[in-house]
C-alpha positions as CSV (number, residue, x, y, z in Angstrom):
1,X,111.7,111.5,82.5
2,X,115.4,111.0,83.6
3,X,115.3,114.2,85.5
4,X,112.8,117.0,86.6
5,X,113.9,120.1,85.8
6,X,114.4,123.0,88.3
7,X,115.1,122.8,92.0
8,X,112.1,125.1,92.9
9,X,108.6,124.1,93.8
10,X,105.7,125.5,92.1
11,X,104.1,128.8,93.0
12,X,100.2,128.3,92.7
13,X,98.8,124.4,92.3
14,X,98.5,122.3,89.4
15,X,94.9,122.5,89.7
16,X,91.8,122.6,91.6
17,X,88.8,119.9,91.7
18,X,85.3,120.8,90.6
19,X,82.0,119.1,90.5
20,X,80.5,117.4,87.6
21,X,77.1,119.7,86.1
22,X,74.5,119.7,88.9
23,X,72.3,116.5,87.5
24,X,75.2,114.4,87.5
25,X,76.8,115.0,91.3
26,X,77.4,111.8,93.3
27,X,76.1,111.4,96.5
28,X,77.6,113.4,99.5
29,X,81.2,112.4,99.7
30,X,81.9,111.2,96.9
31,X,83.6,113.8,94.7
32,X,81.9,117.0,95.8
33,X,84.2,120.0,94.9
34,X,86.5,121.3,97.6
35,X,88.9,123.5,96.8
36,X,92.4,122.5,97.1
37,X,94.3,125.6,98.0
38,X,98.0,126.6,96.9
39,X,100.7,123.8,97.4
40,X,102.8,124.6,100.3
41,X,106.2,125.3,99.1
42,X,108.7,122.0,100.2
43,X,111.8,122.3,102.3
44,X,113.5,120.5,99.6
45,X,113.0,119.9,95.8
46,X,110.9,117.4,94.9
47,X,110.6,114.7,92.2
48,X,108.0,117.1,90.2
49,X,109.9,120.6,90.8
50,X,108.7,122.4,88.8
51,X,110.4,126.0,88.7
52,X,109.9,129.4,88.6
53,X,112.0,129.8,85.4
54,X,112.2,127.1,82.8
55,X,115.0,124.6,83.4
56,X,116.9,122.7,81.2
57,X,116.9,118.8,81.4
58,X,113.0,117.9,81.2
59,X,112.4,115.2,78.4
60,X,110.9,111.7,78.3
61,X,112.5,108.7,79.6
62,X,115.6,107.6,78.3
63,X,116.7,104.4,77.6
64,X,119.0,103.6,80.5
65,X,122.5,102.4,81.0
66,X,123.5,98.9,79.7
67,X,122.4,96.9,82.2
68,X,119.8,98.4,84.2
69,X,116.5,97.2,83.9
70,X,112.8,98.7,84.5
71,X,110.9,96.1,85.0
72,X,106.6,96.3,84.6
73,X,104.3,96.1,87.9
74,X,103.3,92.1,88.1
75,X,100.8,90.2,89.8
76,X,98.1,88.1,88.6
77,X,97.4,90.4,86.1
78,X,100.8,92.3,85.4
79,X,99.4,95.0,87.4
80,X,98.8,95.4,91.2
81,X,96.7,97.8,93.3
82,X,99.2,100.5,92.8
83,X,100.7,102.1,89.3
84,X,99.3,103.4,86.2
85,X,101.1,105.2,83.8
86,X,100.7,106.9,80.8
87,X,101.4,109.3,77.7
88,X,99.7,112.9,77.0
89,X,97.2,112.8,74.1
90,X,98.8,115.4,72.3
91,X,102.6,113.4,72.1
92,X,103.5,111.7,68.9
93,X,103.8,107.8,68.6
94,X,107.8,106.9,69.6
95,X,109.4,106.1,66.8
96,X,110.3,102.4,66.0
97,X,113.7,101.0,67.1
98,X,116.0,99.9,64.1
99,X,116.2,96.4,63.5
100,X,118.1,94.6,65.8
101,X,118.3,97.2,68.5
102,X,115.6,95.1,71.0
103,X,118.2,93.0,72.5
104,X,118.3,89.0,73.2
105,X,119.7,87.9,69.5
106,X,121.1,84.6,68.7
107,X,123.6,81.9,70.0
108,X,126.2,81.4,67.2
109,X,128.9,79.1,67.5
110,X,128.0,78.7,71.1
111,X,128.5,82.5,71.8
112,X,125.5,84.5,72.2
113,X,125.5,87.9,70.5
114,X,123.9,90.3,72.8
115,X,122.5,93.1,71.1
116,X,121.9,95.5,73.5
117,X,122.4,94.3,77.5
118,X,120.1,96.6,78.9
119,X,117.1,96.0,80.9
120,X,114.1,98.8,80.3
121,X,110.5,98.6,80.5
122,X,107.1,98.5,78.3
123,X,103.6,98.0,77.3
124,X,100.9,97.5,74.9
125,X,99.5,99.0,71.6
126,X,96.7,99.6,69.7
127,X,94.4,98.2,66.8
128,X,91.9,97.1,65.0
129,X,90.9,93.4,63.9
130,X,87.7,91.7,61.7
131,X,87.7,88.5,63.1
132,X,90.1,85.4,64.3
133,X,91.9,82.4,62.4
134,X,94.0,79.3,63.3
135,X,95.6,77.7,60.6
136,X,92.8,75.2,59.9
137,X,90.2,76.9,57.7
138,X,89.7,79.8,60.3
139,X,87.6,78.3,62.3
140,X,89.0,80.7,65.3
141,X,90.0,77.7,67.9
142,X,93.2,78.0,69.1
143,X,96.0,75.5,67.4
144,X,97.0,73.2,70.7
145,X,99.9,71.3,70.7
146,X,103.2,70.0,72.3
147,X,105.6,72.4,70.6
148,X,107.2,74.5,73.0
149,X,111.0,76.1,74.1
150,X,111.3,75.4,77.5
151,X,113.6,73.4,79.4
152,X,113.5,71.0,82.5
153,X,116.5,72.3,84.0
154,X,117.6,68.9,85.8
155,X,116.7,66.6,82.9
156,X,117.3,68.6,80.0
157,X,120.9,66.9,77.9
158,X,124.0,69.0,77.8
159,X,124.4,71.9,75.4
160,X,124.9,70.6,72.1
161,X,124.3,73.3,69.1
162,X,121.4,72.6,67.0
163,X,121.8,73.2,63.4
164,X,119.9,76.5,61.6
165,X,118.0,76.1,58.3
166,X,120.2,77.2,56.5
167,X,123.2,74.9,57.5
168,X,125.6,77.8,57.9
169,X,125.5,78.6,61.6
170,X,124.7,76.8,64.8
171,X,122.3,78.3,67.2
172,X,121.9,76.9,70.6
173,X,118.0,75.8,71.7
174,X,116.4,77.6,74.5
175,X,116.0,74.2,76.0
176,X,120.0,73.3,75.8
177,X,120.5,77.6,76.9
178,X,118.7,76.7,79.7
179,X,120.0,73.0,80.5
180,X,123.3,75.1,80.4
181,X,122.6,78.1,82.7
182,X,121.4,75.2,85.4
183,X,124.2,73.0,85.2
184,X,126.6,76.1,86.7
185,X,123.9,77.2,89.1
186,X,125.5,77.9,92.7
187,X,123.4,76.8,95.9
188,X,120.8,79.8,97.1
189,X,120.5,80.8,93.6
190,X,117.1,80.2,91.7
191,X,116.6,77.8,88.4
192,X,115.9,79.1,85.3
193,X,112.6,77.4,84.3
194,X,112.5,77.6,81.0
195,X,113.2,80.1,78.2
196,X,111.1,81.2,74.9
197,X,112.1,82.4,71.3
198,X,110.4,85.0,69.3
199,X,109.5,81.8,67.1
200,X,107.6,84.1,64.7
201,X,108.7,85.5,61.4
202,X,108.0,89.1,61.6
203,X,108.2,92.4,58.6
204,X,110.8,94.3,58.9
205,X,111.6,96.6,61.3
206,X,110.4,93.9,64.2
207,X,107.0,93.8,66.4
208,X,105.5,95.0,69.6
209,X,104.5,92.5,72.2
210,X,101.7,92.7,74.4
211,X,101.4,91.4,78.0
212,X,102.3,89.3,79.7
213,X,99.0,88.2,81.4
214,X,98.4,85.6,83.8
215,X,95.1,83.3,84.0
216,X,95.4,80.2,86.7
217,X,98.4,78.2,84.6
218,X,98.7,80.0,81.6
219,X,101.3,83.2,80.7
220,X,99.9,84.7,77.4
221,X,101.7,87.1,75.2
222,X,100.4,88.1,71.9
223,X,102.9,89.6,68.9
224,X,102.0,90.6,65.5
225,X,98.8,88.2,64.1
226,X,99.4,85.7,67.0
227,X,98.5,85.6,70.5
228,X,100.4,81.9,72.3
229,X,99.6,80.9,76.2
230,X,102.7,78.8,78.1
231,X,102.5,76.8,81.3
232,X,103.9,78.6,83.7
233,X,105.5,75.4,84.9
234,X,107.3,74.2,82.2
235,X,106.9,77.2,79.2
236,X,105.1,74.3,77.0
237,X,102.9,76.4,74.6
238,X,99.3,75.3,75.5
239,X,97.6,76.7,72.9
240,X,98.2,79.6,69.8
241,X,95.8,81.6,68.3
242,X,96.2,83.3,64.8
243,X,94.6,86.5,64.3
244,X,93.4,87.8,60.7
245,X,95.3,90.9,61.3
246,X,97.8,92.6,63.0
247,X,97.5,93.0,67.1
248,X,98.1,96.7,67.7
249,X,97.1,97.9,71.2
250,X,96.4,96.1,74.4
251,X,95.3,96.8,78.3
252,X,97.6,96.0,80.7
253,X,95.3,93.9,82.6
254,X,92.7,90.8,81.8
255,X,89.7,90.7,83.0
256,X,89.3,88.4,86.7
257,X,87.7,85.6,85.0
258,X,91.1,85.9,82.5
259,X,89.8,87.8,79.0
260,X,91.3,90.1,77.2
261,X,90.4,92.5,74.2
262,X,92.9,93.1,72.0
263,X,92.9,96.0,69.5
264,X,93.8,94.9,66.0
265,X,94.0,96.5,62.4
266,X,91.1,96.8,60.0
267,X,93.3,94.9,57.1
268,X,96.7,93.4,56.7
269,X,97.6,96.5,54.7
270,X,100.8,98.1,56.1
271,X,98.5,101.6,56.4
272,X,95.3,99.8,57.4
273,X,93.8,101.8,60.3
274,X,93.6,100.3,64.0
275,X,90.1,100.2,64.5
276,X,89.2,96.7,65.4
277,X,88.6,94.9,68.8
278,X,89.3,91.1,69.1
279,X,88.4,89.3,72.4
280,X,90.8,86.5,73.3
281,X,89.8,83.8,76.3
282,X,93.3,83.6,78.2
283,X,92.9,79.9,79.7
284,X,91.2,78.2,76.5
285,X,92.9,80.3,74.0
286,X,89.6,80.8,71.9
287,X,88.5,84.0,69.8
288,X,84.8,85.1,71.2
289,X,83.8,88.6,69.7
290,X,85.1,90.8,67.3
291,X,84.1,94.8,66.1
292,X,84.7,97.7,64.5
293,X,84.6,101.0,65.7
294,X,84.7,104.6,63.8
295,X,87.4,106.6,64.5
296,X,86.1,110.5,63.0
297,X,88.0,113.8,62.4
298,X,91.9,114.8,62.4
299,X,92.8,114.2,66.2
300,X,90.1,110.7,66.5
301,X,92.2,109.8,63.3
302,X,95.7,110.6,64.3
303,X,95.8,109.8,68.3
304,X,97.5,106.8,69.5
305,X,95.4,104.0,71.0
306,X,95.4,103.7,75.3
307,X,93.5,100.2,76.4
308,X,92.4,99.8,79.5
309,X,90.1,96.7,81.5
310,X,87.8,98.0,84.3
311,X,85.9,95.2,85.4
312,X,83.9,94.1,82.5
313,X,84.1,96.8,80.8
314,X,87.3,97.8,77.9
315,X,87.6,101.3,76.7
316,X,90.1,102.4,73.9
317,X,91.0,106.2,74.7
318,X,92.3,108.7,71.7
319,X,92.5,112.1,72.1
320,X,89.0,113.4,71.4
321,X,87.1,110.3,73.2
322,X,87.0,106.9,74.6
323,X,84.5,104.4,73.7
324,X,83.7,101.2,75.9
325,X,82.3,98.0,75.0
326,X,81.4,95.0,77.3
327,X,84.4,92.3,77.8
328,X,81.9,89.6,78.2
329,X,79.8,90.3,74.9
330,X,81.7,92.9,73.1
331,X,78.1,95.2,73.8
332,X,79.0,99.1,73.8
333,X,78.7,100.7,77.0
334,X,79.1,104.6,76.2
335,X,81.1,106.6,73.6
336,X,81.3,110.2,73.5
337,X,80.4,112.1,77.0
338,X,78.3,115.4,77.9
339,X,80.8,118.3,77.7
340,X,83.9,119.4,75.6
341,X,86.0,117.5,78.2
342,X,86.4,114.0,76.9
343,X,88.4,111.1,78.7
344,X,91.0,109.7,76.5
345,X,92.9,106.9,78.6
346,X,92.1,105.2,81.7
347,X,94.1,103.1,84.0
348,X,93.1,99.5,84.2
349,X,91.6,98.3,87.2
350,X,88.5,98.3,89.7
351,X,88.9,102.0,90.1
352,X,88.4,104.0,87.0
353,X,91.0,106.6,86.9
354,X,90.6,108.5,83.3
355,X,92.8,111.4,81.8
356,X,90.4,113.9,80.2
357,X,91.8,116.8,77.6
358,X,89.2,119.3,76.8
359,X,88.8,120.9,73.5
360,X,88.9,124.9,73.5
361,X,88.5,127.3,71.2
362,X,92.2,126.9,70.0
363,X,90.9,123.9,69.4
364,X,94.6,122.2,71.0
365,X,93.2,119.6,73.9
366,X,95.7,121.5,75.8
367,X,93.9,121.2,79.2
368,X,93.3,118.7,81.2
369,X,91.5,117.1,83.5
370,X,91.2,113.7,86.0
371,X,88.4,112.2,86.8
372,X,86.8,108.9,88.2
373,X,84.2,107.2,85.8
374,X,81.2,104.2,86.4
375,X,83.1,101.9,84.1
376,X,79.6,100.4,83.9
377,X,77.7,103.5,82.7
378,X,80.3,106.4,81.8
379,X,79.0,108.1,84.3
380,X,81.4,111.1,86.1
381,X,81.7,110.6,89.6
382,X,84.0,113.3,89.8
383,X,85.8,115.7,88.5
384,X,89.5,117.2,89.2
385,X,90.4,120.1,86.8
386,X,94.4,120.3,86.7
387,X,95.9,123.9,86.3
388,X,96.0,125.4,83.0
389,X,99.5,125.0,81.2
390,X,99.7,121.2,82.9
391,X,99.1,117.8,81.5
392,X,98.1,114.3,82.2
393,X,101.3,112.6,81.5
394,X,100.9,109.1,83.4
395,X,98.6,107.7,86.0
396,X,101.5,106.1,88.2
397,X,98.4,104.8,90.4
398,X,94.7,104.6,90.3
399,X,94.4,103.7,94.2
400,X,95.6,105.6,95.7
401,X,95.5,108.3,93.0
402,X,99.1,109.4,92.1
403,X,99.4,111.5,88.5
404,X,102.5,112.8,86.5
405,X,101.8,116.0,85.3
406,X,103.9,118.0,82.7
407,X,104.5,121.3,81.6
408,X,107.1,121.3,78.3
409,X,110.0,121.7,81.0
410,X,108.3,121.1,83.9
411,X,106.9,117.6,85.9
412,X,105.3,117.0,88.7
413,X,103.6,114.4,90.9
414,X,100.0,115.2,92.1
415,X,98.5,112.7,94.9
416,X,94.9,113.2,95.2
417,X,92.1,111.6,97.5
418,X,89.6,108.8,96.8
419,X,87.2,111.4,96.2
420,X,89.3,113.5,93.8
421,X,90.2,116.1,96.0
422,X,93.7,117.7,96.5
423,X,95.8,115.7,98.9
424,X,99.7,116.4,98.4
425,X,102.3,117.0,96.1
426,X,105.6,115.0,96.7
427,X,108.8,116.7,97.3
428,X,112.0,116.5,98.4
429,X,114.5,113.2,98.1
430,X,117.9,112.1,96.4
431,X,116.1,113.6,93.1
432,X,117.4,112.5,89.7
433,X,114.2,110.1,89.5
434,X,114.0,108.0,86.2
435,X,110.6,106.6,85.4
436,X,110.2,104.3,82.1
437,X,106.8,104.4,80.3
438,X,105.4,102.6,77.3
439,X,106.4,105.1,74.8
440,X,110.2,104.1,75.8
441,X,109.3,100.5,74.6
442,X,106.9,100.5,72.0
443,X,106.0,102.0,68.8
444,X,102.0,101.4,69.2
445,X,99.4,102.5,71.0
446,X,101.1,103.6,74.7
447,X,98.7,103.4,77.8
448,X,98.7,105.6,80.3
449,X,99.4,102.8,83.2
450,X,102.5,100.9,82.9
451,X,105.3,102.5,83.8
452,X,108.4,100.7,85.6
453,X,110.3,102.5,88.3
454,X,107.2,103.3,90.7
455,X,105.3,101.4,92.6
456,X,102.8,102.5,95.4
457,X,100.5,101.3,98.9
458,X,98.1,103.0,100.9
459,X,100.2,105.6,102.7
460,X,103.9,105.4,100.6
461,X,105.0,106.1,97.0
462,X,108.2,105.0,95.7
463,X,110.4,105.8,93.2
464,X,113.5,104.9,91.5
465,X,116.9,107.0,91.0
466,X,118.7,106.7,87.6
467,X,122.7,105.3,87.9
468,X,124.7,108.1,86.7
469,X,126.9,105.9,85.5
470,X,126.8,102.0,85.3
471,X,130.6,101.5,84.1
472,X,132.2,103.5,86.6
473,X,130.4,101.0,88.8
474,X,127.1,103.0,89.9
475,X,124.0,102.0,91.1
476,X,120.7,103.9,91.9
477,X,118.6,104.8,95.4
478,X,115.0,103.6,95.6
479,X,113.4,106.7,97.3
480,X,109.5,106.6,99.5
481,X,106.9,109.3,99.9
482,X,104.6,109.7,102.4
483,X,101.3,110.5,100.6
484,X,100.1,112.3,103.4
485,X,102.8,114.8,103.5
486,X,104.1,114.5,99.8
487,X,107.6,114.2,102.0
488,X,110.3,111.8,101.3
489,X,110.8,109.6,104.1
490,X,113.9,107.4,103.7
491,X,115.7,106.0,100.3
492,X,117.7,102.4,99.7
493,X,120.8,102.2,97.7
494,X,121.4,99.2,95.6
495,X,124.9,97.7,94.6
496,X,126.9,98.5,92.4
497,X,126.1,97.8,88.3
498,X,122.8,96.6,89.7
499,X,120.3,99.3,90.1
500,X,117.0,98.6,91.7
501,X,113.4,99.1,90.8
502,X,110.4,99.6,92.7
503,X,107.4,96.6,90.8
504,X,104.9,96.4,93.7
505,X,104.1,96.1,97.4
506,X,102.9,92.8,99.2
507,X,102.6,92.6,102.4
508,X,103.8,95.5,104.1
509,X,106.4,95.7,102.0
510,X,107.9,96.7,98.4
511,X,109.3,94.2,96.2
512,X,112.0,95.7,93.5
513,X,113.5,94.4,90.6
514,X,117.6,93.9,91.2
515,X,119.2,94.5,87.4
516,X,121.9,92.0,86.4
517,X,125.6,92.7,85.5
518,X,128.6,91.1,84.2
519,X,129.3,88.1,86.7
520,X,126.3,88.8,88.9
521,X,122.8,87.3,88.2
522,X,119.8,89.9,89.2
523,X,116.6,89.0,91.0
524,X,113.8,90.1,93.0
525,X,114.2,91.8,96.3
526,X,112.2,93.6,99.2
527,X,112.4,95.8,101.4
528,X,109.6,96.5,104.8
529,X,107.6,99.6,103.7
530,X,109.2,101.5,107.0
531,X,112.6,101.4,105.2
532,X,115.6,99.8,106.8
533,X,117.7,97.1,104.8
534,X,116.8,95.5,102.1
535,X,116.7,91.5,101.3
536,X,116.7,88.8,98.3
537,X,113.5,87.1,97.8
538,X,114.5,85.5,94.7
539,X,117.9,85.2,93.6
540,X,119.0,84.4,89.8
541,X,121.8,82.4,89.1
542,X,124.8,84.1,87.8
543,X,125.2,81.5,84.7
544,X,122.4,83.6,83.7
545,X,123.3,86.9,83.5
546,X,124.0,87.1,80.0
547,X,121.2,85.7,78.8
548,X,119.4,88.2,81.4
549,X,121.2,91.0,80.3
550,X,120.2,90.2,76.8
551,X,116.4,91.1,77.8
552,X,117.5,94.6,76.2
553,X,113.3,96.2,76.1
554,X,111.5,93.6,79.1
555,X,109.3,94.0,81.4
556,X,109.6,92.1,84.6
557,X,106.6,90.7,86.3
558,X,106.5,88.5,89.8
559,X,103.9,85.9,90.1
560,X,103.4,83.3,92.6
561,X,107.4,83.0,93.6
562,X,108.4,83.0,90.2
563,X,109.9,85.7,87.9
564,X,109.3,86.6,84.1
565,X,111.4,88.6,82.0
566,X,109.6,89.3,78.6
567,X,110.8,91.2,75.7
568,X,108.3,94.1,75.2
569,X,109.3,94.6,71.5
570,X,111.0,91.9,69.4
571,X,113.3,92.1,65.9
572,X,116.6,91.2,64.6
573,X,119.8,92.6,62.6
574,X,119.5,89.7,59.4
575,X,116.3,88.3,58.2
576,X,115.1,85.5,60.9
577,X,117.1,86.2,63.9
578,X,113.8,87.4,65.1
579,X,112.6,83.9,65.2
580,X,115.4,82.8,67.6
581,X,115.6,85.6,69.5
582,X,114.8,85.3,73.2
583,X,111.2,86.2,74.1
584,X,110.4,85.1,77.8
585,X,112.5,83.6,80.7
586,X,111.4,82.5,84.0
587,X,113.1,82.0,86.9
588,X,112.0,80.2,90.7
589,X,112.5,77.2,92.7
């Protein structure tokens, strides 16, 4: 949402909280209903804003400016303790870019043809899978071996093009690209580590790619029927597993011990339905258990996928339910819950923040609810009943609890408390916030917990400004929220061409993606959570910054003082420029 429409705060509240039925209330504390009361009316206008009187400018997030990137929350897991993010039940699925609009594209000649030089944001899918292969009788081991794209930046030889297959072009390796992007790097800037291709021939039209996630030394992506884990070191692939079937939803997290369930189709037929569950061991590479599940009546059938990893538990949310199964042995957990109100997306992590839609007699899953859930037993801990005419868009966090809520011309941002009771709505700032979620990036299966441009801590939310206008030399403000208040407390302007956005805080303070531009690499920065000016923690070298700019639909993680930019949806303008089209690029010391 590049703007929220209006300049007035709501009259009333988006909703209050109420208990679960009496035999399934939590102890005392923990999500007894209290009501909330009306939202105090801001000084100022807020991110949400709802007004009065419909305004004109609501509508889902864009793809931005050439150049400006919105990169995905890292950590070990591509997601901190802060955002979630996701997409109503009742939206349709985005529709698929055309070939060739994802970005990176090939060197030819020596000159790289950038299609696209923007930098957005995405996530996962979903699926449905009947078990895994390799190429060696399908004995579902993971195909090991030396292959890989990366380059040793102080070792690798000097550019020298590589012919293509068929004879007629030359295409520079990601090995020489990166060799090449080194040898021009200035003192203070960062190396680049190494740099992957798409390396997989994919149908027409291109392929969503889920992850990244991180287990100890391995970065694991997975991309149409294969799923490949790379040293972080050196980008050497470690191992690759080949799926039966198309991968069509993810979560955004692994599990701790470093598994992940992948949802993948029921057949390699283009219409096959995404009912299948595939679990992948991140640090081996090994298949362990595969499923089915039944997905009954019109809105089951039709909803998109939303993944998400609580502990050991996965659920797969559509609009009618979520079902659960048991990471560690694929066992279900719980299905369909008590009640008319059924969750249909979580956000991943320890804390189980669902999105519930509730089926009425128009029979439209129009209203909606939050609430917590025992990943463990499906139990309701508590229950937080949002206002009728609003919607679940996104959980931008699941601790503490921040939620996008929608009307069709409406937003706003809800902050509740650890016990789902009302705490604030934010308000006020430079407003013109822009927030990139999955279903700006990917075709399939959005969750409702990665978006890029927010990122929040204990006591302060923060959000990103869009540049009005890149060319004319433009950035963007990063703006923070008390979440006691819902106030804005103080905002950070980036330079200009190089807009920043908020990925996560560490450490008392929040770390931000800085976008690159023509002549000026990008990078990650920070700023203390108290405002004040903002630093470099990592700086890319400028030699870079077309190949960075090429990362046209990434996300942008930060793990252990190094950077990964990784192409959330891959394809290519002639057959095979998908396979040499850049993937993954890391940057650090």
């Amino acid at each position: 949402m590049s703007q929220p429409p209006g300049q007035q705060p709501p009259q009333g509240e988006f909703g209050a909280p109420y208990g679960p039925p009496p035999e399934s209330f939590p102890p005392p504390g923990q999500g007894t209903a209290q009501p909330s009361g009306p939202y105090t009316p801001p000084a100022q206008p807020g991110p949400y804003t709802p007004p009065a009187q419909p305004a004109p400018g609501y509508g889902y997030p864009p793809q931005p400016a050439p150049g400006y990137g919105y990169p995905t929350q890292p950590g070990p897991h591509a997601q901190p303790t802060q955002p979630g993010y996701g997409i109503p039940a009742q939206q349709p699925p985005p529709q698929p870019p055309r070939p060739g609009g994802s970005g990176g594209g090939r060197f030819r000649g020596g000159t790289r043809t950038i299609v696209g030089a923007v930098l957005a944001v995405a996530l996962l899918a979903g699926g449905g899978i009947w078990f895994a292969l390799d190429g060696d009788a399908g004995s579902g081991k993971p195909t090991a071996g030396p292959a890989h794209s990366s380059g040793q930046p102080d070792t690798s030889p000097s550019p020298s093009p590589t012919v293509s297959k068929g004879g007629d072009e030359d295409l520079i390796s990601p090995a020489e690209e990166t060799a090449a992007v080194n040898a021009k790097r200035k003192p203070g800037e960062a190396k680049m580590l190494w740099l992957q291709k798409g390396g997989v021939d994919l149908p027409q039209g291109g392929e969503d790619v889920y992850g990244p996630w991180f287990s100890g030394d391995t970065v694991v992506t997975a991309m149409y029927r294969t799923v490949t884990g790379y040293d972080i070191n050196d980008g050497s692939r470690k191992w690759s597993l080949r799926l039966s079937t198309t991968a069509c939803a993810a979560p955004s997290q692994p599990t701790d011990d470093g598994r992940i369930v992948l949802g993948v189709k029921r057949t390699t037929a283009g219409d096959s339905e995404c009912n299948g569950l595939q679990m992948v061991d991140l640090d081996t590479g090994k298949a362990g258990w595969h499923k089915t599940y039944v997905r009954q009546g019109i809105w089951d059938g039709l909803s998109d996928l939303r993944m998400s990893t609580n502990g050991d538990t996965v659920t797969v949310g559509r609009t009618s339910r979520s079902d659960a199964f048991r990471v560690s042995d694929g066992k279900a957990v719980f299905g369909k819950l008590p009640g008319n109100c059924q969750p249909f997306g979580f956000a991943s992590g320890e804390v189980a923040i669902a999105a519930a839609s509730c089926q009425t007699a128009a029979d439209d899953h129009k209203e909606h609810q939050v609430q917590r859930i025992d990943p463990a037993t499906g139990k309701r801990l508590w229950t937080y009943k949002v206002k009728k005419g609003w919607q679940v868009e996104q959980i931008y966090s699941a601790d503490p609890i921040v939620i996008s809520l929608k009307q069709p011309d409406k937003w706003g941002i809800l902050v509740l408390n650890a016990d789902g009771t009302y705490r604030t709505q934010l308000s006020g700032g430079p407003g013109d916030y822009q927030v990139a979620c999955d279903k700006a990036l990917i075709v399939k299966g959005p969750n409702l917990d990665n978006c890029l441009g927010v990122a929040a801590d204990a006591d302060t939310f923060y959000m990103a400004t869009k540049a009005v206008d890149l060319k004319a030399g433009d950035g963007n403000k990063v703006a923070a929220f008390d979440l006691a208040t819902g106030k804005h407390k103080w905002s950070v302007r980036s330079p200009a061409q190089q807009p920043l956005t908020p990925l996560r805080t560490e450490g008392g303070k929040l770390l931000m993606y800085l976008g690159a531009a023509r002549n000026k690499g990008g990078g990650i920065a920070s700023v203390p959570s108290t405002g004040g000016s903002w630093g470099m923690v990592l700086r890319h070298p400028v030699s870079g910054a077309p190949t960075e700019r090429g990362f046209s639909l990434s996300r942008i993680t930060y793990v252990g003082g190094r950077s990964y930019l990784t192409q959330a949806r891959i394809s290519g303008i002639e057959d095979g420029d998908e396979i040499e089209e850049r993937s993954m690029a890391a940057f650090g010391s």
